[in-house]
N, C-alpha and C positions, 0 to 999 in steps of 0.2 A: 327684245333685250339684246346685248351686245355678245353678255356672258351667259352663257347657262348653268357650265360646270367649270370649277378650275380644282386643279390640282397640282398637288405642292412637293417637294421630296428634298428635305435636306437643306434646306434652307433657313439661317439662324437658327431660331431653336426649334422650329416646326418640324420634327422626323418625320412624320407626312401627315399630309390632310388631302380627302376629296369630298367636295362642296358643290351641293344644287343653288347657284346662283339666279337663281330664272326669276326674281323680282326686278322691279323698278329700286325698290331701295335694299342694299345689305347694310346693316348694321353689324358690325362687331366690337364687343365691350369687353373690360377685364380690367384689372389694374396696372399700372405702370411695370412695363416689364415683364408681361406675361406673354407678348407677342403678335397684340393686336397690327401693331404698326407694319411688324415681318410681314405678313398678308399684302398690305399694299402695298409694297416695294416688293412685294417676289410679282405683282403687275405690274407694275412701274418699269421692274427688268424683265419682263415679258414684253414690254412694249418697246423698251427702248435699247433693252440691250445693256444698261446702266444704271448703277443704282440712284436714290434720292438722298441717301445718308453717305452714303463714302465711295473714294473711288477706287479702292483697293478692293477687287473685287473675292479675293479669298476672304475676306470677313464676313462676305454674303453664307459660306458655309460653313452648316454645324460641326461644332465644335466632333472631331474623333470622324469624320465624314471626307470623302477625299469627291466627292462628287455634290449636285443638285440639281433637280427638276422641278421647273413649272408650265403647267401646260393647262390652255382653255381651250370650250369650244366657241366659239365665234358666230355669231351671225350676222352677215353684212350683205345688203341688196340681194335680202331673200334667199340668199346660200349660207350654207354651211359649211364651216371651215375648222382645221385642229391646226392653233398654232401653239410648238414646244420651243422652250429653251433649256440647253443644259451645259451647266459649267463643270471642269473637270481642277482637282486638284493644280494645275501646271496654267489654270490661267485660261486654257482654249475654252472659248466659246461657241456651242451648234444652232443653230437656228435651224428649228425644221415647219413647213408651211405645208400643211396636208400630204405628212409623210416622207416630203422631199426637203432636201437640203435645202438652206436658201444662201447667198451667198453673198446679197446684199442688204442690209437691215432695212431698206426702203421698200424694198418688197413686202417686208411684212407688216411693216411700223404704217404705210399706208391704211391697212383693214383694221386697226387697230388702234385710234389716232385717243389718248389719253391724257386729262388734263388733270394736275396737280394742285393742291390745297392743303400747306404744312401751317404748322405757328412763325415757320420763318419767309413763308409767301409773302408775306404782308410789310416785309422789307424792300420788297421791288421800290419802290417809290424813292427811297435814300438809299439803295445798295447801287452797285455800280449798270454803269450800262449793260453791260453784258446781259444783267436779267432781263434787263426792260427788253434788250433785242429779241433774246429766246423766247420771252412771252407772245411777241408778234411774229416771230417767224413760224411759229410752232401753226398758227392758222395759214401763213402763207404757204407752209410745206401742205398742206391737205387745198386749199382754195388755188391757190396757182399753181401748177404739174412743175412748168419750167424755171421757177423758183430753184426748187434744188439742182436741178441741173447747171444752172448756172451760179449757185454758190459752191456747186464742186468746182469749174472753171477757175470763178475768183482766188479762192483757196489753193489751189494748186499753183497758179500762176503769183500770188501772194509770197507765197511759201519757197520758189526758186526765187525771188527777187531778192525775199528779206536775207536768202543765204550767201547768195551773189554780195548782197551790203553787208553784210559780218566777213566775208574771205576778202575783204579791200585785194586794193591793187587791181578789181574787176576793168574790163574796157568799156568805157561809157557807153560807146556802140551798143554793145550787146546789153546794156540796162536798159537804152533805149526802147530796144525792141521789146522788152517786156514793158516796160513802161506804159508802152502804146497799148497793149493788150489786158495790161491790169487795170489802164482809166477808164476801156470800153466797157468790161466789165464788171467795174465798180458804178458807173453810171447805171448798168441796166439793172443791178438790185436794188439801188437806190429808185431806178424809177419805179418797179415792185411794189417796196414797202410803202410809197407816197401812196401811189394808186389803191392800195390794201385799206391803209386810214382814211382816204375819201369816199372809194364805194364800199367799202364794207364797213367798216368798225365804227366812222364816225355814224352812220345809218342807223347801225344794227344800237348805238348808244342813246339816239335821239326815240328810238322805237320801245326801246327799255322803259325810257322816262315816262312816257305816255303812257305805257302799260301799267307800271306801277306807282303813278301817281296819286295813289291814294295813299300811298305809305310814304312817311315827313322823313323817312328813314333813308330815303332814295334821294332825296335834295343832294347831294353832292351830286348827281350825274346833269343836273339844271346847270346850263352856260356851261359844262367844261366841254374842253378846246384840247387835244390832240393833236403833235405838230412832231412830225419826223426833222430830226436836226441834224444835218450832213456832216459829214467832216468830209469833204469834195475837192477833189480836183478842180477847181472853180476858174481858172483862167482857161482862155483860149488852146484847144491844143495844139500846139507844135513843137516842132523839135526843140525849138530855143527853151519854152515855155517848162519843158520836160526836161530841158540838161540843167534849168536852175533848181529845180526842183530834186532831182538826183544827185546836186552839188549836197543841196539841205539835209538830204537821205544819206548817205556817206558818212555824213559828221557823227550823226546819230544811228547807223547801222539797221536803219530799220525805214520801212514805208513810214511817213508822216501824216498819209489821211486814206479815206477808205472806208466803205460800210461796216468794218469791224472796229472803227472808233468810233460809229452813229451813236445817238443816242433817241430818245423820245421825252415827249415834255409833257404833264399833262398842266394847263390851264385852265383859270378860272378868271374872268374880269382882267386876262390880258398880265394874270404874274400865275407863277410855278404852284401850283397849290402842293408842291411835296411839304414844302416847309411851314405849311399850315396845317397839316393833317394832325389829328390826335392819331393816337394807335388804335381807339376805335374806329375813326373813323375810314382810316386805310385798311382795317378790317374790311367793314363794310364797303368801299370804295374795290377793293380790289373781288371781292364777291361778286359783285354786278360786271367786273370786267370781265370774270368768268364766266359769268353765265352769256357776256355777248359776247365772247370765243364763241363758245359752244354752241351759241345757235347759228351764227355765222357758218360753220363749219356743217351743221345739220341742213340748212335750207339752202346751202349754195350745194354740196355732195350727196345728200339724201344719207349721210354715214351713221349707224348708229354708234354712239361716241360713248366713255367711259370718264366717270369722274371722281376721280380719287379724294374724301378731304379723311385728313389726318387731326383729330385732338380738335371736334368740333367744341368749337371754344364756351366752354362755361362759367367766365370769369363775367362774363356781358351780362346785361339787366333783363328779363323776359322779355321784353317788346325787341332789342336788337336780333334775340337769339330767334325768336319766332320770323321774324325779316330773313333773316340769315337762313334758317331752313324754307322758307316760301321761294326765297331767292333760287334753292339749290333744285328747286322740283319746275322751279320755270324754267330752268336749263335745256330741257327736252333729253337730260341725258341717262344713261342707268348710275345712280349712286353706289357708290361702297365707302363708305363712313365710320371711323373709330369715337370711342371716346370711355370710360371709367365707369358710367352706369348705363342701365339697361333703357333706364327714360328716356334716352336718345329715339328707341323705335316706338315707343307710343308716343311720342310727339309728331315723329313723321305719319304716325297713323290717324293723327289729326287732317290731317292731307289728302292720302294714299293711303288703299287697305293690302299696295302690291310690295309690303315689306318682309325681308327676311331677318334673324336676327342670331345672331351667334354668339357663343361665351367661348374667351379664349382664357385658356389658365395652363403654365408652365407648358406654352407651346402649344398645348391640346385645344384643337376647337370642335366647339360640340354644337351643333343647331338645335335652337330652344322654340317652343312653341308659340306663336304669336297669341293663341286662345288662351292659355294660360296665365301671358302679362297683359294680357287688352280682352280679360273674362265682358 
């Protein structure tokens, strides 16, 4: 397992909790507003540094509290590790990775690679690119090492250009030169993310299908088509080719194309299937794409991986909901799971007898015995 123990301090409305996580599945239930959700988002900012609900990160602390801590133990390639986080009233943020400081969040966000499952996941498909990007880069940061380093590159060179174009009156020359280095750049993530969706994702999608072809509930992943859509620098480069193109940039104060306006398309029979999805169906559609993150990321790094779902959905028919949970245990990852009733862990114990299960009430979580609801 990933986690064994976490521990919580001040965080929304959790005054503190410390929790034996050492199952394959945690369950925690309660009623809206008791603080289930807190749990996975004080992981969520253990992992990433950032919350899933807001970006104002003083609301992460409770209420009359000027501090907060979360902190696990870890295991990853057979070590042991304590990774903490702790926010202070004024905003600073600590990251500490087995007692020491850490100073860059990739250092820790590496051992700790955490994938996300809200009611509002399931808008990737019609919400803007930007999601669809973070969805795929999020495996390219753990599968490619020089991924992030080169979208620091990008980024930084991005970021003096687009400022260089908002101070007009700039000398061409000197766009030029960035120009050159922002196209190099912006090619080699793009060539990244291609290479991502041919050897891995479209792979790990077509190996899905086969596995679960018994269940009529996976048909959406039969014929679809995955296609990364540039916004590129696409003529020849040279200088001429780059001074028209920073004439165009000038007008509008900002770069004009670039792996940060890519987008991704999923396919089906050669059209967009976004606009065909029911909301159940991009339910279920978006499930299987997590579970081929996850094992992408399992069988290429050997990492054991973390999977957050929030308000597993019980509006669905049994046979979706029963998919939907078989889906989450083929993931190869440790589960921590919310939702309203306690039926959520004798379901998974239809599965798995490696489940934990917890009651959260006005913040308080109490671990409840498996023997007792699964006599």
């Amino acid at each position: 397992m990933l986690i064994s123990q976490l521990k919580i301090f001040g965080f929304r409305n959790i005054e503190t909790a410390s929790l034996n996580t050492n199952k394959r599945v945690n369950v925690f239930y309660g009623k809206n507003g008791s603080g289930k959700t807190s749990i996975l988002e004080a992981l969520f900012f253990l992992s990433r540094a950032k919350s899933f609900r807001t970006s104002k990160k003083g609301e992460l602390l409770r209420d009359g509290s000027s501090l907060l801590a979360v902190s696990a133990d870890l295991q990853q390639h057979l070590e042991t590790h304590k990774l903490g986080i702790g926010l202070e009233g004024k905003g600073t943020t600590k990251l500490k990775l087995d007692g020491e400081v850490v100073t860059k969040l990739s250092q820790a966000s590496i051992l700790f690679p955490t994938q996300l499952i809200t009611p509002e996941s399931f808008d990737i498909f019609w919400s803007s690119p930007k999601a669809r990007r973070s969805f795929f880069d999020f495996g390219l940061f753990h599968v490619e090492h020089e991924f992030q380093n080169e979208w620091n590159v990008y980024s930084k060179i991005l970021k003096q250009t687009n400022a260089l174009l908002r101070r007009g009156g700039v000398n061409q020359k000197e766009l030029l030169y960035w120009y050159r280095g922002l196209v190099e750049s912006a090619n080699k993530i793009d060539h990244f993310r291609e290479l991502f969706l041919e050897e891995h994702f479209s792979k790990a999608i077509k190996e899905l299908a086969l596995e679960l072809e018994h269940n009529e509930k996976t048909d959406l992943l039969k014929n679809l088509l995955m296609r990364y859509k540039k916004k590129a620098f696409e003529q020849e480069i040279s200088d001429d080719s780059l001074l028209k193109q920073i004439e165009k940039d000038i007008k509008y104060k900002q770069v004009g194309f670039g792996p940060n306006r890519a987008d991704y398309l999923f396919l089906r029979d050669g059209e967009d299937m976004s606009s065909r999805l029911s909301r159940g169906q991009a339910k279920m559609l978006f499930y299987l794409l997590v579970v081929a993150m996850v094992n992408i990321i399992k069988q290429t790094t050997k990492k054991n991986i973390l999977l957050l779902v929030d308000d597993l959905p019980s509006e669905v028919d049994q046979q979706t909901r029963q998919t939907m949970l078989e889906m989450l245990l083929h993931s190869q990852a440790q589960i921590f799971v919310t939702g309203i009733e306690n039926n959520i862990a004798m379901e998974f114990m239809n599965y798995t007898d490696s489940v934990n299960v917890f009651h959260v009430e006005h913040g308080t979580v109490r671990q409840e015995s498996m023997e007792q609801l699964c006599p």
